[in-house]
N, C-alpha and C positions, 0 to 999 in steps of 0.2 A: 124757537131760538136755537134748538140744537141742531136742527135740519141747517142754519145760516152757519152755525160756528163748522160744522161739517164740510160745506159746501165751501168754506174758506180755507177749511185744511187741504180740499184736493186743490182748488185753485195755488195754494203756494206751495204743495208738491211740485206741481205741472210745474211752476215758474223756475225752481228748481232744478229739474230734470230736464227743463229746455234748456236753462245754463249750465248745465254740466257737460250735452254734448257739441260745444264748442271747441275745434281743439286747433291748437293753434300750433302750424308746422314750422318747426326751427328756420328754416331754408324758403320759405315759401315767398317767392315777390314778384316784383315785376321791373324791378331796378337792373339786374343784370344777366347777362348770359355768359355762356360759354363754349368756345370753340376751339377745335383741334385736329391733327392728322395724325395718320399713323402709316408702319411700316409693318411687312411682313415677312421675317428671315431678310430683311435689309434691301428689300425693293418695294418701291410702290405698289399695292393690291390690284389685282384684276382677279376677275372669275379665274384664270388657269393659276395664277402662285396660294389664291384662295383654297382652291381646290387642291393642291399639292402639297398645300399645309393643314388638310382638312377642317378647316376653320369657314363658320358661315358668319359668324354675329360679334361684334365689337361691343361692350358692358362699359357706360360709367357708373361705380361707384362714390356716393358723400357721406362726411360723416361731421360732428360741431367737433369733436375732437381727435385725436391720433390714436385709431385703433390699435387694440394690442397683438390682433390675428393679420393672418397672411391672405390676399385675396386669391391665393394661388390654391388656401385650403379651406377658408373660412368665407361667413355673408356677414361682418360683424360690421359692416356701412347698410348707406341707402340707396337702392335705386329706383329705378320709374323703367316701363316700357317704353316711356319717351325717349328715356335714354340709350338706345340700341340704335343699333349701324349695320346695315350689311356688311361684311368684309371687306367686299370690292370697292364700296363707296371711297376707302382711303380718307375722307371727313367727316365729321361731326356738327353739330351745332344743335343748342338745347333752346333758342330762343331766351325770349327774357320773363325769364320764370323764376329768379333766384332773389332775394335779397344780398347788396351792398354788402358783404361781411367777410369775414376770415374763412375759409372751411377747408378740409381736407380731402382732395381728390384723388382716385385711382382708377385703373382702366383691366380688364379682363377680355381674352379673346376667347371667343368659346365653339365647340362644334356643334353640329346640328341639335345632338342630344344637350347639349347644355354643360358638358364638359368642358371646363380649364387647359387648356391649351398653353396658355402667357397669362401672366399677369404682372402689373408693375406693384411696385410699392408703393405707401401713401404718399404723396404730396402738400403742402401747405401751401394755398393761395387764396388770398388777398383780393375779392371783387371789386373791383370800381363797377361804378353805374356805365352802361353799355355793354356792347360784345368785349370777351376778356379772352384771346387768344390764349390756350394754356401751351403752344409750340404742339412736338412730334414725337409721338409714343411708339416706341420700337418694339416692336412683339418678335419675339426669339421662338418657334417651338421643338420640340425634344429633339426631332428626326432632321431637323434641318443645319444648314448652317456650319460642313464642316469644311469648307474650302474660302481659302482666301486668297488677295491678287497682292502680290507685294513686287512696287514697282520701282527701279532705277532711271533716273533721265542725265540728260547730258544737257546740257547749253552748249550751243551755236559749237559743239563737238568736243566740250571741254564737260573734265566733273563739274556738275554743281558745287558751286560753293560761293561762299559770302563775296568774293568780288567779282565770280564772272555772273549771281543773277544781280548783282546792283549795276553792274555793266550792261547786261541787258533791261535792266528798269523795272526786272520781274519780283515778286514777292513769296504767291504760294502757288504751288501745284494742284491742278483738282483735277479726280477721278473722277466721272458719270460712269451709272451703266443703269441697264435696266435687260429683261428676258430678252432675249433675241425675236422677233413678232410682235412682240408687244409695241401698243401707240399710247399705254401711260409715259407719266411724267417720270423722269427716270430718278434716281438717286444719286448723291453725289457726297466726295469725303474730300477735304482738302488736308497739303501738307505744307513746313515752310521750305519756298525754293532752297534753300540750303542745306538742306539734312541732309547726304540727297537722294534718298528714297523712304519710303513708305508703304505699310503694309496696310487692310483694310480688318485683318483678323478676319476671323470665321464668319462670316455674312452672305455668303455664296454657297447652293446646291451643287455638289458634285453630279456633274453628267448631264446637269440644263448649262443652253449655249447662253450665256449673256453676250452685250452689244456693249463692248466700253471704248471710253474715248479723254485722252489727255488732255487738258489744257495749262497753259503757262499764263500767269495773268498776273498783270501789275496790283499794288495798293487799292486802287480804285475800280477792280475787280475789270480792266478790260484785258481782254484775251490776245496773248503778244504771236504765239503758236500755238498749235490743235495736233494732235496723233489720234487717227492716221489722218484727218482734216477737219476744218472748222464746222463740216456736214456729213460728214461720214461720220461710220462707227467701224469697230475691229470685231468680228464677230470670234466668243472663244467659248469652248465647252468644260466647264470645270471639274479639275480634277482632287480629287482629296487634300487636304492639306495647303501647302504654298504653293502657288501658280506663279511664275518669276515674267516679267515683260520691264523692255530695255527701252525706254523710250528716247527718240533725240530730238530734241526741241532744235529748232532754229529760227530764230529771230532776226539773224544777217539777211541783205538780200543774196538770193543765190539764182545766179544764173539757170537760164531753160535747159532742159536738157533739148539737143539737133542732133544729134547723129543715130547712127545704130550701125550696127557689129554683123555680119553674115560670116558662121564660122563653117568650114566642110572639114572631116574629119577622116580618117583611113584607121585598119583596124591592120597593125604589123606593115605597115605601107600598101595594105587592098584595099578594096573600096571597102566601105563599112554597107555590105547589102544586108537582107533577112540573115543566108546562110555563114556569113561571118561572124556579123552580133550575136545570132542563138548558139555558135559552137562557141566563143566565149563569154556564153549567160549574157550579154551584156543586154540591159534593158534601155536606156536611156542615158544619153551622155548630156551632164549639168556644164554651163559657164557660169563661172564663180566669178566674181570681178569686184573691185571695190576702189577706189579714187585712191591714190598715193599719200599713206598716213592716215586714214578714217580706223581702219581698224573694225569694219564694221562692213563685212561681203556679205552680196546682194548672191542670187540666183537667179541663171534659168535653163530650162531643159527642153530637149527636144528627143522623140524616137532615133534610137541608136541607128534602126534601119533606113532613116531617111538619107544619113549621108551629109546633112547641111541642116541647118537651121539660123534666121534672123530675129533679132532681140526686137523690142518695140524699139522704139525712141529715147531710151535711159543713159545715152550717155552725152557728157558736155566737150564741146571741140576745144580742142586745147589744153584738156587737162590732161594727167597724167593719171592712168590707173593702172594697174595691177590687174592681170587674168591666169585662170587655170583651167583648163578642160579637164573632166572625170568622169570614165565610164563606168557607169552604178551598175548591179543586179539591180530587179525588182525587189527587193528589198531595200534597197539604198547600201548596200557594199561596194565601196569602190574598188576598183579591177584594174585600173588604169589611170595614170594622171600624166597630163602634161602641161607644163613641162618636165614638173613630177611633185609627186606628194610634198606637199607642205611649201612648197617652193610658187613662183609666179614669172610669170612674162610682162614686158611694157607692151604700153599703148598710149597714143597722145591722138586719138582718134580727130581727123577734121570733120565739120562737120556735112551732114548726107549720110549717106552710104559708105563704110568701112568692111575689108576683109583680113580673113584670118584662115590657114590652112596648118591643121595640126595632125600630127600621125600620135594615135594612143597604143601603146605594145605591151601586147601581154602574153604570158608563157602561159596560156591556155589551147585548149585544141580540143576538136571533135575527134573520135576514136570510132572506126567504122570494122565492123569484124564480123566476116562470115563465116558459116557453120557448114561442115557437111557429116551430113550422121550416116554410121555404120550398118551395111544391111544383117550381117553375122560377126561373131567372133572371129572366127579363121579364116582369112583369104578376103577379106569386106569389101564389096565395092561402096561408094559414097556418093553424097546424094540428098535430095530432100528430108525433111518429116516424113515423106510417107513410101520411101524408099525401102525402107525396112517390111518383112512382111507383119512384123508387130508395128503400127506407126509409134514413132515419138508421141507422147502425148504432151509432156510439160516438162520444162526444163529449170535450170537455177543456177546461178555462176556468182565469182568473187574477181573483181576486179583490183591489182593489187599493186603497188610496185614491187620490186624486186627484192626491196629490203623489207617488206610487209607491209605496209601499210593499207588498207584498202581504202578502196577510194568509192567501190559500187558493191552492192552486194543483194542478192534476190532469195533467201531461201528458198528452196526445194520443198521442202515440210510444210512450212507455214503460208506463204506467197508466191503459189510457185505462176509462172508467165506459160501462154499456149506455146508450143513447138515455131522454131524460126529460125531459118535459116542466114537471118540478119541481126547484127545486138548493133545498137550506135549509142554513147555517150558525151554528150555535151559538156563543154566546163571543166577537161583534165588534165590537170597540170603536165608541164613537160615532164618527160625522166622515162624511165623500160618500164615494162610493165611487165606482169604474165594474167590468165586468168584460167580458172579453175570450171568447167561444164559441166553440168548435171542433169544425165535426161534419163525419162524414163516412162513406160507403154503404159496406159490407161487402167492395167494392171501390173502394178511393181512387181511381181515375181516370171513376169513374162519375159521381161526385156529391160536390162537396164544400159545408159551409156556412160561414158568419164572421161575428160582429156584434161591435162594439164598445157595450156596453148602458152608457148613460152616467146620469147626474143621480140616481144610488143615493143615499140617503141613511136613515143609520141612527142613530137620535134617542131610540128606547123602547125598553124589557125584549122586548117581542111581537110590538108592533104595528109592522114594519117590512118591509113588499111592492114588489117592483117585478114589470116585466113589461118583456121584450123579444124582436119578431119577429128570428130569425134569420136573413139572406137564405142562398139558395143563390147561391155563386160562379162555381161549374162544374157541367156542361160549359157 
C-alpha cells in the first residue's frame, strides 16, 4: 500500500511539472504579420550607402507595452532572429507569426559587431489579421547627413504662386534622387507648388554625387513638367550644408529650338591665334545668351585659340535674345567682354545657320626682354651666360611699374631661375614698367651682376620688346 500511494505521488508530480512547462507567448499567432521598408541617411539601401554608413543588419524590436528605455541604449523589448534584415535588403517582412492585438513596435540598425547605429522610438500598432504594412523607417547615423538641397522653381517663367500653379493645373512639387550608379528605387520629398521652394534638410552625404530630378504634378499625382526630363536625372556632388538649385518648370508649349549661332572673334582686332590668347591669359571665350526678358542666361565656350566656335541647335528663329562674348582665364576671370561687362547685344536669329563677328579688347600684353651680361666690371663687353669667364649661373628679377607696383617677381635667394638670355611674360597690363636683374656665378663671391632696366613700356597684345646689358658688379 505504501509502495501505490508512492508511486502516485511521483505520477502527480510529473503531471505537475509537465504543466508547468507550458508557456504561453504574449505575441505568439498566426493571425498576422508584419511589413516594412526603410531608409538609410535618406536614400534607399544598397551594399555601397550600407557600407558608407557602416550598417550591416536591420533589428525589429516588440514589446505588450510602451517601454520605458530607449532602443538607441537599452533591449527592454523583444526580438527573434527572424527578425533581422540585411541592410541592403531595404524590406522586411515577419510572415504571419503574430497574434491580432495592439503591441508596440521599434526598429534598430546595427553594424557588424551588433552596435546601435539608429534607432526609432517606440510605436503603437494595432494588428489586424493579414500582412500589416507598418510604412518607412528612416535611419539617420551620426557621420552622416549633413547637406541638403533646397530648391526654388518658376512656372512656365513666372514665381510660383497660388495663381500661376492653379493656372497651370499643378498642385506639389516632388524631389527624387538616389546615389549617382545606383539602380535602387530612388527617394523622393514633395512640396506645395506655391511655397515656392523647398528644402529637403540634412539627408544628403557631403562629397557623394547624387542623381536628382524635379517634377511638377497635378492633384492626381500626373506629372505636368520634369527638370532636367521626364528620363533623365541632374547628376550633383554634395556639398555641406545648403545646396541651392533654380528649377523652371514649363508647362506652355514652347516652340523647338532651329537655328544656331557661329561666332569668330579677334583679340584687339588680330586674329585670336595660340600667341594672342596666351599673351592675354585668355583661355576660352564663353556666349552668354539668354531670350529677351528670361532672366535666366544659358552658356557656352569654345578654345580662345580656335578663333570661332558653333553653339548646337539652342536657339528659336524669331525670337529675340540677348548675347555677350567673355574672354575667361582658366580660372574663369573674365578679361574681356563684348559688347562689355554686364551689358548685351540683339539677335532675332532665323532659322539654320546664324553669324556673329565680335572683337574682345583687352589692355593686356606679352613683355619680351633680352638680357646681355657683363664679361668684367671695367670696359665689359656683352653677351651670353657664358660670356663672362665666371659664367652666370642663376639669376632673379622684379617686374614693376614705375609707380611700384610689381607685377612679376623671381627671388634670387629662394627661387632663383638658370641663366637666360631671354625673360617673356604673359598677361601685363598696359603702362611703363622698369625691372630690376640679379645674376650671379655658381659661387656668389666670384661674380656678381645688377641692372636696373628702365623706359619698359607695354602698349600692344605682342608687339612689346625691350633689351637690357647687365653690368657685372663684382669682383
Amino acid at each position: 500500500m505504501r509502495k501505490l500511494r508512492n508511486m502516485l505521488l511521483v505520477l502527480s508530480l510529473s503531471v505537475v511539472a509537465a504543466t508547468a512547462c507550458v508557456v504561453t507567448v504574449w505575441w505568439e499567432g498566426s493571425e498576422s504579420s508584419v511589413s516594412f521598408t526603410w531608409t538609410v541617411n535618406g536614400v534607399t539601401p544598397d551594399a555601397s550607402s550600407c557600407s558608407a554608413a557602416g550598417a550591416t543588419t536591420v533589428r525589429m524590436w516588440i514589446s505588450q507595452s510602451r517601454p520605458s528605455c530607449s532602443l538607441a541604449t537599452g533591449s527592454c523589448g523583444t526580438w527573434d532572429m527572424a527578425w533581422e534584415w540585411p541592410c541592403s535588403a531595404g524590406s522586411g517582412t515577419t510572415g504571419l507569426e503574430f497574434k491580432a492585438r495592439t503591441m508596440y513596435v521599434g526598429w534598430t540598425l546595427l553594424d557588424g559587431a551588433g552596435r546601435v547605429l539608429s534607432a526609432t522610438t517606440w510605436g503603437e500598432y494595432p494588428l489586424d489579421p493579414g500582412d500589416n504594412p507598418l510604412g518607412r523607417v528612416e535611419f539617420v547615423t551620426a557621420t552622416a547627413a549633413d547637406a541638403a538641397a533646397v530648391t526654388t522653381w518658376t512656372i512656365d517663367g513666372a514665381a510660383a504662386s497660388t495663381a500661376a500653379c492653379t493656372a497651370a493645373g499643378a498642385a506639389t512639387v516632388h524631389l527624387s534622387w538616389r546615389e549617382s550608379g545606383s539602380t535602387a528605387a530612388p527617394t523622393a520629398m514633395s512640396w506645395p507648388c506655391e511655397s515656392p521652394s523647398g528644402t529637403t534638410n540634412n539627408v544628403f552625404n557631403s562629397g557623394t554625387a547624387y542623381d536628382l530630378r524635379w517634377e511638377l504634378k497635378t492633384a492626381a499625382d500626373v506629372t505636368l513638367s520634369a527638370a532636367p526630363g521626364p528620363d533623365t536625372w541632374q547628376e550633383h556632388t554634395m556639398v555641406t550644408g545648403n545646396n541651392a538649385f533654380t528649377v523652371p518648370f514649363v508647362t506652355a508649349v514652347v516652340p523647338t529650338p532651329d537655328a544656331t549661332l557661329t561666332s569668330t572673334w579677334t583679340i584687339n582686332s588680330a586674329a585670336a591665334d595660340a600667341a594672342a590668347c596666351e599673351a592675354a591669359t585668355g583661355a576660352n571665350v564663353f556666349l552668354v545668351y539668354q531670350a529677351v526678358g528670361s532672366d535666366t542666361p544659358a552658356e557656352v565656350s569654345w578654345a580662345c585659340s580656335g578663333g570661332t566656335g558653333t553653339t548646337e541647335t539652342v536657339f528659336i528663329s524669331d525670337t529675340a535674345y540677348e548675347l555677350r562674348w567673355e574672354l575667361r582665364t582658366d580660372t574663369g576671370t573674365v578679361l574681356s567682354a563684348a559688347p562689355g561687362a554686364d551689358t548685351w547685344t540683339a539677335l532675332t536669329p532665323v532659322a539654320g545657320a546664324n553669324t556673329a563677328t565680335v572683337d574682345l579688347p583687352v589692355t593686356l600684353g606679352r613683355l619680351d626682354l633680352t638680357l646681355a651680361w657683363a664679361d668684367k666690371v671695367v670696359d665689359p663687353a656683352y653677351g651670353s651666360c657664358t660670356l663672362p669667364p665666371q659664367d652666370v649661373a642663376v639669376i632673379g628679377y622684379v617686374l614693376e611699374t614705375t609707380t611700384g607696383t610689381v607685377v612679376a617677381e623671381v627671388d634670387i635667394d629662394t627661387e632663383p631661375l638658370d641663366c637666360t638670355t631671354a625673360l617673356a611674360w604673359a598677361g601685363v597690363p598696359y603702362g611703363d614698367y622698369h625691372v630690376l636683374i640679379d645674376g650671379r656665378a655658381a659661387s656668389p663671391a666670384t661674380a656678381v651682376w645688377a641692372a636696373d632696366c628702365v623706359g619698359i613700356a607695354v602698349d600692344d597684345l605682342l608687339d612689346n620688346a625691350a633689351t637690357c646689358d647687365v653690368p657685372m658688379t663684382t669682383p
